[in-house]
C-alpha positions in Angstrom: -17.4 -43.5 47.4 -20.1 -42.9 50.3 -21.5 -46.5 52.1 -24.4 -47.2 53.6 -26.6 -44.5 54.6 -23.7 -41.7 54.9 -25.1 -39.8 51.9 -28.3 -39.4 53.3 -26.7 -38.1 56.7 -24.8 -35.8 55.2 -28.0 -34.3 53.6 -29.6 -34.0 56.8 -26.8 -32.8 58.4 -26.3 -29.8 55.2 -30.4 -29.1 55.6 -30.0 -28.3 59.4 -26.8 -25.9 58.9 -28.8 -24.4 55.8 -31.7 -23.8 58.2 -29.4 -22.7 60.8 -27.9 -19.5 58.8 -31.4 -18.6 56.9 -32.3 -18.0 60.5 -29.6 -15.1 60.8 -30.2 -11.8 60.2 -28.4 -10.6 57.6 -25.8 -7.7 58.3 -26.9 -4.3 56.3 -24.3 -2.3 53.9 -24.7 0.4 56.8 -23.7 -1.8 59.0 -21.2 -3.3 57.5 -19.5 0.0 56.8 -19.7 1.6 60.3 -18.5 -1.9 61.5 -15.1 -1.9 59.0 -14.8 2.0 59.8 -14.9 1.5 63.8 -12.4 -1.6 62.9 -9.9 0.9 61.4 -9.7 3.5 63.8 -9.2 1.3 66.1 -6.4 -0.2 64.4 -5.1 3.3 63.9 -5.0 4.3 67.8 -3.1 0.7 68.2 -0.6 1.6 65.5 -0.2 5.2 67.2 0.4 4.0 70.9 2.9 1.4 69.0 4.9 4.2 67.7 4.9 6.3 70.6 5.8 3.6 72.3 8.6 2.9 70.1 9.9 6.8 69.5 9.9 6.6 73.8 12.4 3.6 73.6 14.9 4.6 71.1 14.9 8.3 73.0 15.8 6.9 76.4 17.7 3.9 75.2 20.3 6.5 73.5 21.4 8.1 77.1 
């Protein structure tokens, strides 16, 4: 159980982070979507240099 004024703290504390993200823009759908598709792609040239990477060692490691 909360003592003393801690409750009341708390409150204030949970008012100014409430404040804090009502401040933020919020990010579109748009957005959001171009944002996950650049996110892949990128992901998808890592995972290609990785195999490449990988088909190079196993073909010089077997002479």
């Amino acid at each position: 159980m909360t003592r003393g004024n801690q409750r009341e703290t708390d409150r204030l504390k949970a008012q100014k982070k409430a404040a804090a993200n009502a401040k933020k823009p919020k990010e579109s759908a748009t957005t959001l979507a171009k944002r996950k598709e650049a996110d892949a792609e990128a992901l998808r040239a890592k995972q290609k240099k990785k195999d490449e990477e990988r088909a190079a060692g196993s073909s010089s490691a077997g002479k």
